[in-house]
N, C-alpha and C positions, 0 to 999 in steps of 0.2 A: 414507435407506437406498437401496441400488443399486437400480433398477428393471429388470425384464424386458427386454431389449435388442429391443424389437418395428420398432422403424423410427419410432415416433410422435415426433411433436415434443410435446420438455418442456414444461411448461406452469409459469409461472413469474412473482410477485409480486413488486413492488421495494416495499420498506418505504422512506421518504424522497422529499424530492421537489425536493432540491437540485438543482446543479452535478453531482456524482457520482452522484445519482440517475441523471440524464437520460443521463449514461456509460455505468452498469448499465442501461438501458433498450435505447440503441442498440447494444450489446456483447450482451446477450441476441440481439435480432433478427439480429444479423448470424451468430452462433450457431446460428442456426436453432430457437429457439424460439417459444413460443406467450407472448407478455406479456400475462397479464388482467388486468392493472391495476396501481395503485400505490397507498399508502397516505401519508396526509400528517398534518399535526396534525388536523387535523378533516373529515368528509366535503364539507362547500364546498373545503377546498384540496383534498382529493384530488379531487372531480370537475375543476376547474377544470385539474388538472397532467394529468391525465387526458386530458383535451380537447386539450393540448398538447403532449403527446407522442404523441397517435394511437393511443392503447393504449383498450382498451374499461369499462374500470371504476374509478372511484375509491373505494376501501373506505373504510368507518366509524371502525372497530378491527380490531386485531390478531385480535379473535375472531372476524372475520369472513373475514380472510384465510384463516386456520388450517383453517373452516369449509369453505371453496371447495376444501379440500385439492390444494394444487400438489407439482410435485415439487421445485420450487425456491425459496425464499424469498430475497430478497437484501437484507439489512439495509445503509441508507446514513444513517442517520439520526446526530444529535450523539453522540459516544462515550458519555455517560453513559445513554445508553439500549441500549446494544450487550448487555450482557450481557443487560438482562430480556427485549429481545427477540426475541436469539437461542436462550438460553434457553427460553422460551417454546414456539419454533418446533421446535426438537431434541425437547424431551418427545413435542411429537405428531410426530412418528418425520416430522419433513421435514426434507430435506436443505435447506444451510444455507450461504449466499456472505455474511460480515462485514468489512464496512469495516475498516483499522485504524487506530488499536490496536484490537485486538480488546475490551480492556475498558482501566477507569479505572485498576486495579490490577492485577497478578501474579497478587494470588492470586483475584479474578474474574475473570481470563483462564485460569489453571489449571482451575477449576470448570467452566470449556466446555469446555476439550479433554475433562476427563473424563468429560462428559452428552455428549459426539458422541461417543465410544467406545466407551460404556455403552450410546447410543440405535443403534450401529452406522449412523449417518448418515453421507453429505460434509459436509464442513465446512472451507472453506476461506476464505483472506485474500486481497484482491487486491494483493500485493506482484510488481506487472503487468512493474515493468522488468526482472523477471527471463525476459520473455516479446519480449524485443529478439532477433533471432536473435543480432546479433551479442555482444550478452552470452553468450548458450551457444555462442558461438566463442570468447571468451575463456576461459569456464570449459574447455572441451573439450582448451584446449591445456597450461593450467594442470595437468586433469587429467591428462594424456597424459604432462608431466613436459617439454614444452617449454621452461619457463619454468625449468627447474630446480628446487630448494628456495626457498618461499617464505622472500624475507627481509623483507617491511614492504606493508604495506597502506593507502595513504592517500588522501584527497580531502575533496572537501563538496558541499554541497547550499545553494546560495543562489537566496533568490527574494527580492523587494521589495514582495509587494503590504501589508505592512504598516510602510512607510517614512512614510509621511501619521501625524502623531500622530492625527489625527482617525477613521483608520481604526480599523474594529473590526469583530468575529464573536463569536459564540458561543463558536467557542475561544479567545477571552481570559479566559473565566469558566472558572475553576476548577472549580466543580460541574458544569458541561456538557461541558468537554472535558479535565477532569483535571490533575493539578499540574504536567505539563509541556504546553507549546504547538508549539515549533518542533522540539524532536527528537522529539516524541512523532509527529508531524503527518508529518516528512521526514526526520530523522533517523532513523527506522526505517525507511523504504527502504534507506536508506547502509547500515547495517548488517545489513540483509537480505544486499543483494548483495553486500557484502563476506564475510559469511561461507558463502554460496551460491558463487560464483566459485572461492572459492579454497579452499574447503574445510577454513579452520581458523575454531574458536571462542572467542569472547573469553569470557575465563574475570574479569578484572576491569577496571574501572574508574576512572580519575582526569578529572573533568570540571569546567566550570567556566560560568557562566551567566551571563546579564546581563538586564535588564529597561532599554530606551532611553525609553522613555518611565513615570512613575509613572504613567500615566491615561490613558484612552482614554473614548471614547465610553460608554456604558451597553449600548446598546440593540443588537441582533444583527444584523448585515448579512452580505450573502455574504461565502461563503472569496473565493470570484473569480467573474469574469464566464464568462454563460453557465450560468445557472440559468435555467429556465423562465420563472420570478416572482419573482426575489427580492426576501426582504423589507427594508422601506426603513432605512437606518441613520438612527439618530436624530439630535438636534439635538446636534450638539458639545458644547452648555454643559453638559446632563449626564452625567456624568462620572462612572467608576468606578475604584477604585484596581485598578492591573494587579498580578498575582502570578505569573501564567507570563511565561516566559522567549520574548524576541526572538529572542535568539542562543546559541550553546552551543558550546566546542570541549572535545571530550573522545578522551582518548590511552587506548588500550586495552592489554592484555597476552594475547594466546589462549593456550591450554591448551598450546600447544607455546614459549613463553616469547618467540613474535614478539610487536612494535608493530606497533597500528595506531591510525589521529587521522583527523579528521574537524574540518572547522569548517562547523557550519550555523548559516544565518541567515536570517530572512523580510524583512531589512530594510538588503537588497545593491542597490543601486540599478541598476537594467539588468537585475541578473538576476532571471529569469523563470522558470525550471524548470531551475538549473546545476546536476543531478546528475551528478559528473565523480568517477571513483575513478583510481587505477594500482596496479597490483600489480608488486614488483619482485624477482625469483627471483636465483639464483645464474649462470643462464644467458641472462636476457632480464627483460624488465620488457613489460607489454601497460596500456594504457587506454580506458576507454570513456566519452564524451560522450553523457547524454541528451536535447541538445540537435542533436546528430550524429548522430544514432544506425543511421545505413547505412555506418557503419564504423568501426573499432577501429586503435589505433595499438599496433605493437608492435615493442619496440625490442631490440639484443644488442649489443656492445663494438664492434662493427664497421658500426654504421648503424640504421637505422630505415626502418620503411615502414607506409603506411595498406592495410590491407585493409579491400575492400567487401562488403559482404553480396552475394553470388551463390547462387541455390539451385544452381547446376551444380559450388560450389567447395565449400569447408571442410569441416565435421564434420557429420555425420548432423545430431543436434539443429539445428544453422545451419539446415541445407537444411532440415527437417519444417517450422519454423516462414519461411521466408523465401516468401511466398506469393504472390508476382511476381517476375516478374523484373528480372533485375538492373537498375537504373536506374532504375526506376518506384519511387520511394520508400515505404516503411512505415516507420507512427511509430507515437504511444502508440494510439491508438483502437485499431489492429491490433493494439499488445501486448495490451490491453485485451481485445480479443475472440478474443483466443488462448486468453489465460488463462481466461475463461468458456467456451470450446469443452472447454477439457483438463477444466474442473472437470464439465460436461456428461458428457463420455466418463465420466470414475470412475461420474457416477450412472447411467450407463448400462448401465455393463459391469462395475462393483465393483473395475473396475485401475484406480489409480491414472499416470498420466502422468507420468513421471521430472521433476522440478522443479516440478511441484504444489503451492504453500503450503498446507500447511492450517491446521489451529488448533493444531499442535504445532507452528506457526511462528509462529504469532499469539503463541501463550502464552510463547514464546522472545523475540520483542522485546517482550514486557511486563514481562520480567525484567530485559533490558538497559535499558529508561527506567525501571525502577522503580531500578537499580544508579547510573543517571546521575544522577538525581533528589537520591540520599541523595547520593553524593559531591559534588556541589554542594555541599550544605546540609554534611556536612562536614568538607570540603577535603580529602579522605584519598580512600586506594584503597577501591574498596570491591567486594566480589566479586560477578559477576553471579549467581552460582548456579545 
């Protein structure tokens, strides 16, 4: 719930102690909050992450957190733990930052938005690239009616860290990270910001999936490098049969009868974080690179040109979030602690921040992977709901 807008720094728990952990840790700080610690599988990893991130506490359990009563809880732990222990966190009336997906299913992703609405908490998803200034430059002209009537929305989302058969994580296991892997993981970004941007929603889906490898390693290793400690992947020989999906291209229909398609993949060799969309109007077409992301390409029948992010040029939104100047670059870690500042502000002041994800955006892409998921399995359109 909002707190008294007194001046104090939030004080604030990161549950996990991954990669994305240590994201929420230094996105907190630069935030301007108070981190007292992090919680891990068991109090030795939490002391030890503790130790290494420079934060003052490694908690035991969840009841101990709860206990320290913070105003911010930030769950980054495997998705099949997201619900109980966001959950958890909402009942005792704390406000509440969940990794996504927000949960395994729809409809335990539905069951948080309505326990954060109920408990009248924050409760937000870091769906961070919507926090690129110059994404809210593309939305802003979208909005404005620059680009004309949307006619087609399309890109993807390729990474490679699971091109190695030998690789593996957690989220290869279906009980830990739910029946989808790569759209659920990146493919919900895409579709964040395509229906963010452009302000139409995909009403159904036609998708299609592939598994490159049957087997991978058993044992859980990091998403990627740049975990505190991550834990060791095991020996190749043993081997577990994979059931989520490598890759996925799935064609949409929104509620206004436009296409949009998307092909993602974790196993594009080179690429390393290619989330690339364009949106294409009746007057202009615009694109955004989050590999680029200090500037938007935007095109009209008579030429093209790159705009940069400048706080002295574009649309309100650009400039608020453009926090240097021009030239001196900002990337993710800046989306990143944008978005924990905005989510900050709501607990502060109970306004919410115009492009805020919250869990009514979390519970929105659990319905689109839960839509992509069936359609896969089979081969028909299938409505997001």
């Amino acid at each position: 719930m909002a707190t008294e807008d007194t001046g104090r720094r939030l004080r604030v728990v990161v549950v996990g102690t991954g990669m994305i952990a240590a994201v929420h840790v230094r996105a907190a700080k630069a935030a301007g909050a108070e981190v007292l610690g992090v919680l891990g599988r068991n109090a030795d990893r939490s002391a030890q992450v503790a130790a290494q991130l420079d934060v003052p506490r490694g908690y035991a359990d969840l009841d101990q957190v709860i206990a320290d009563a913070p105003d911010v809880v930030h769950v980054c732990t495997p998705n099949d733990q997201h619900h109980p222990q966001a959950l958890a966190v909402i009942r005792a009336g704390i406000n509440v930052v969940c990794e996504k997906p927000l949960a395994v299913s729809s409809a335990q992703a539905a069951e948080l938005e309505r326990a954060a609405a109920d408990a009248g908490v924050v409760a937000t998803v870091p769906f961070v690239y919507r926090f690129h200034p110059m994404v809210r430059e593309v939305r802003s002209r979208i909005t404005d009616g620059d680009l004309g009537r949307v006619l087609a929305v399309h890109g993807h989302y390729l990474q490679d860290w699971m091109l190695d058969e030998d690789s593996s994580s957690w989220r290869v296991d279906a009980g830990a990270g739910g029946l989808s892997r790569a759209f659920a993981d990146i493919g919900s970004h895409w579709c964040d910001l395509a229906e963010f941007v452009t302000g139409e929603r995909f009403a159904s889906v036609s998708a299609t999936t592939d598994i490159v490898y049957p087997t991978r390693p058993a044992a859980s290793g990091p998403s990627f490098s740049g975990s505190p400690d991550p834990d060791p992947i095991a020996d190749a020989g043993t081997r577990d049969e994979v059931t989520t999906e490598d890759t996925a291209v799935a064609t949409f229909r929104t509620e206004t009868g436009r296409i949009g398609n998307v092909v993602v993949s974790q196993v594009a060799a080179g690429r390393k974080n290619r989330l690339w969309f364009e949106v294409d109007g009746t007057r202009g077409s615009a694109a955004f690179d989050q590999e680029q992301p200090e500037s938007a390409w935007f095109g009209n029948e008579t030429g093209a040109q790159i705009v940069v992010r400048d706080p002295s040029q574009g649309s309100p939104d650009q400039r608020r979030l453009a926090t240097v100047p021009a030239g001196h670059p900002q990337g993710y870690l800046d989306a990143f602690a944008a978005f924990v500042a905005d989510t900050y502000t709501a607990v502060r002041t109970g306004v919410v921040p115009d492009g805020l994800p919250t869990f009514a955006d979390g519970a929105r892409s659990a319905r689109i992977i839960d839509a992509v998921v069936a359609s896969a399995r089979s081969r028909a359109w299938e409505d997001v709901g």
